[in-house]
C-alpha positions, 0 to 999 in steps of 0.5 A, spaced: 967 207 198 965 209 191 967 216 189 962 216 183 954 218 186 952 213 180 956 207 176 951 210 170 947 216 167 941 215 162 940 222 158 933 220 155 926 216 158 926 214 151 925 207 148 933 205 148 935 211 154 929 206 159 932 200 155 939 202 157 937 203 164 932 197 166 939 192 162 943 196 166 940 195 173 938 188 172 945 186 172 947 190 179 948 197 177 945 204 180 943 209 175 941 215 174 935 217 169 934 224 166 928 225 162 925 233 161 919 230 158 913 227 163 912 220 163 910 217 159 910 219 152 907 220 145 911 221 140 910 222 134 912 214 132 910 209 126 907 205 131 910 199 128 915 194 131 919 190 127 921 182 129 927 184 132 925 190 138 920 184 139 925 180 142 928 186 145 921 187 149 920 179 151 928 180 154 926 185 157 920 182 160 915 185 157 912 179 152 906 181 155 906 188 151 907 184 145 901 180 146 896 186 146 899 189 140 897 187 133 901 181 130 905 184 124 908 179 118 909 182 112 910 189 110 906 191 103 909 196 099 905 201 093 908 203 089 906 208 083 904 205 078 899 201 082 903 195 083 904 192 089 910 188 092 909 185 098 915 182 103 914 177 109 917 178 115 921 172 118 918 172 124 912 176 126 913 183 129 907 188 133 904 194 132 903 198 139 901 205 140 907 209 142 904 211 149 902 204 151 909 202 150 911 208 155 907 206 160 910 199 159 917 202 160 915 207 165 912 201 170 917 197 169 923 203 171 918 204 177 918 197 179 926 198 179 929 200 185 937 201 182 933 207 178 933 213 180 929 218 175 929 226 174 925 229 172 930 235 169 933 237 162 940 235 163 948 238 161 954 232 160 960 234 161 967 228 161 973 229 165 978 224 167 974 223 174 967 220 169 962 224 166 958 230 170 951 230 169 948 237 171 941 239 171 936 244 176 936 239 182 944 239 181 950 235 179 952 228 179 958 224 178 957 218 174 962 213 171 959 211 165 954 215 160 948 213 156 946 218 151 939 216 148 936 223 148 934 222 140 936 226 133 935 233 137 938 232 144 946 235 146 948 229 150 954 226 150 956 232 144 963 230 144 962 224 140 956 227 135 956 232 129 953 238 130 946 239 128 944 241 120 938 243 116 933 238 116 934 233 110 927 229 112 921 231 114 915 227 118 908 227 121 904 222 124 897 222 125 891 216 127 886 215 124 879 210 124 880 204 119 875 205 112 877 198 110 881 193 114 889 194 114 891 187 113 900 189 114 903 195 114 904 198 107 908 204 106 906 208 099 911 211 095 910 217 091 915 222 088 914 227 093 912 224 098 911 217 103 905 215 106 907 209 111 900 205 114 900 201 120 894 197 122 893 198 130 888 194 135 881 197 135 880 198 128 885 204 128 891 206 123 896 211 124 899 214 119 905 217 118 907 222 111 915 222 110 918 227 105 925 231 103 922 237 103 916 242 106 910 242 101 910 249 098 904 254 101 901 253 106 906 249 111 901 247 116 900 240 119 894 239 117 895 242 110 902 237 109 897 231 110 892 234 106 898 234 100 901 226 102 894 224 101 891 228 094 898 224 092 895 217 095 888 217 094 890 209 095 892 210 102 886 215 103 882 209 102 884 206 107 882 212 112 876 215 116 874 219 122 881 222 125 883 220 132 889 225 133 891 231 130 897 231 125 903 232 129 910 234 125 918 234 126 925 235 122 927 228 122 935 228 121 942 229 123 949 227 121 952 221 123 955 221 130 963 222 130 962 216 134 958 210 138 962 209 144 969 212 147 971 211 155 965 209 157 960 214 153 955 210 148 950 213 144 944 210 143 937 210 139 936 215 135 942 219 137 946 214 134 944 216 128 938 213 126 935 210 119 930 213 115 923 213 118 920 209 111 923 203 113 919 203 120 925 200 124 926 205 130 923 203 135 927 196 134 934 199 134 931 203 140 931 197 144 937 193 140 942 199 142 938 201 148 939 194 151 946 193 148 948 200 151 946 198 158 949 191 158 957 195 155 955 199 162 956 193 166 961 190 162 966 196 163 964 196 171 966 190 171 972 190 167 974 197 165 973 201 159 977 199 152 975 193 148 968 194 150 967 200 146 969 198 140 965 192 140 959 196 142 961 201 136 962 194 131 955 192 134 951 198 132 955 200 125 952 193 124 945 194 126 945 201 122 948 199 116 945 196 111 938 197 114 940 204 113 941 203 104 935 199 104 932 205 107 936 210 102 933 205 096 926 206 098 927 214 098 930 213 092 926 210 089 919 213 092 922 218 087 923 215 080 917 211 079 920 207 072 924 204 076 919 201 081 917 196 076 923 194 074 925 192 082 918 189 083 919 184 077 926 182 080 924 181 087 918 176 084 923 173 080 928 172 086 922 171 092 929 168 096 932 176 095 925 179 098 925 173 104 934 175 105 932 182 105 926 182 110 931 177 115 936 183 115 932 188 116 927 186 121 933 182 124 934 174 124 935 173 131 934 174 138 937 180 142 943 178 146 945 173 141 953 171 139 956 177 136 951 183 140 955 187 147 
């Protein structure tokens, strides 16, 4: 008899934390799923997910999910001097609000029975024995550990870097459409992004990304205020609100690393990519999905090779995404160079369709090369 209580523990309810334990049970594990958190959530969110997270939710079997979202194909991009430069997605990805795909994910958990979820804010600790996951209820021992408790969690500390200083800033809001929302189009200005994703029902949500607070008056709402007096085009595009502003810092430094002995970080935890490129939610579900089939694996296998194709994988999902997002904000904040880059993607239409294919992800989850 096994001398573990679980052959994995999930740190996290999340997109990649419920990802990581749905893989996971499906291949025979039994798992462990702390989430502090009632269930299902809302966090503030763009709402948009890109190509690759939609492969993601059809490997999960939730195609269903996709149909009832809205079809995204190209992202648009505003910037300050009033050009627009618009980029096709490869394949379509969907708009979904984040408490509608909770739900999806929270009812396919239920419908496990290899999942076993508490409700419980959660402590790790690893020994020569597995990890021990302690929280209200008890501990447990578990052989294998997926850290997918976001920017702000403690998780798995010994493969992260202790937390700093915000660096970046979000607020989500939703909104009634003023005027059809035909793509997602991300408004760059020099204090401030303004990121507008169409949703089903003639809704927006609209999420506002800055380096730094405003001065004044730092509430919410007086933060939305400010993003969109700086973008009187997306404020165009808004009307009666939905849901009040919801704000929170956005940054961490990168982990130490992605996998060691059995533990993987997952999701945001595993550093993440700047919001104004709208990719979470499909890194998520990516990294999620991967972290839980390199569980299986080291069940059957054992620990080694497993984490350092792991750590490959997401070093590779987040690199280059992560520069195109650091360009975007560089950008955003020096508009004389915005025209010059709308001109040579207008001269290299084959630059834009290679850099959509990167970023929102060429091919489908579980493909050669993913762990």
């Amino acid at each position: 008899m096994s001398a573990f209580d679980f052959d994995l523990a999930v740190v996290g309810g999340g997109p990649a934390g419920a990802a990581a334990a749905l893989v996971a049970a499906r291949a025979g594990l039994a798992v462990a799923l702390f989430e502090p958190l009632a269930m299902p959530g809302d966090k503030p969110c763009g709402e948009g997910i890109l190509p690759a997270g939609v492969d993601a939710l059809r490997a999960l079997g939730l195609g269903e999910l996709v149909a009832r979202g809205r079809a995204l194909t190209r992202i648009r991009y505003v910037l300050a001097r009033g050009e627009v430069l618009e980029i096709d997605l490869p394949r379509p990805g969907c708009a979904l609000e984040r408490s509608v795909l909770e739900r999806a994910l929270d009812a396919a958990l239920a419908a496990e029975t290899r999942v076993t979820r508490r409700a419980w804010r959660a402590e790790t600790e690893r020994s020569a024995a597995g990890f021990s996951v302690r929280c209200a209820e008890g501990s447990v021992l578990a052989r294998t550990l997926v850290a997918a408790d976001g920017l702000h969690g403690d998780a798995a500390s010994w493969l992260r870097r202790p937390r700093k200083s915000a660096a970046r800033y979000g607020l989500r809001a939703r909104a009634r459409a003023a005027r059809v929302l035909e793509s997602v189009e991300v408004h760059l200005g020099r204090t401030s992004e303004v990121y507008l994703t169409p949703l089903p029902d003639e809704r927006i949500n609209v999420a506002v990304l800055r380096a730094a607070l405003p001065e004044g008056e730092r509430s919410p709402r007086a933060w939305l205020a400010a993003a969109l007096a700086e973008h009187p085009r997306a404020a165009a595009s808004l009307g009666e609100w939905i849901t009040a502003p919801e704000a929170r810092a956005l940054s961490r430094p990168a982990p130490r690393r992605h996998a060691q002995d059995g533990a993987f970080l997952a999701g945001d935890a595993a550093g993440g990519v700047d919001p104004v490129l709208g990719c979470g939610v499909a890194l998520a579900l990516r990294t999620g999905s991967a972290a839980g089939r390199a569980a299986a694996r080291v069940m059957s296998s054992g620990s080694g090779s497993v984490e350092r194709e792991y750590e490959r994988f997401v070093r590779r999902e987040i690199r280059l995404r992560r520069t195109v997002a650091e360009s975007l904000v560089f950008l955003a904040a020096h508009p004389l160079l915005q025209r010059g880059v709308a001109r040579t993607f207008r001269a290299l239409p084959a630059l834009g369709r290679s850099l959509a294919v990167a970023v929102a992800g060429g091919s489908v989850v579980g493909r050669s090369g993913d762990p």
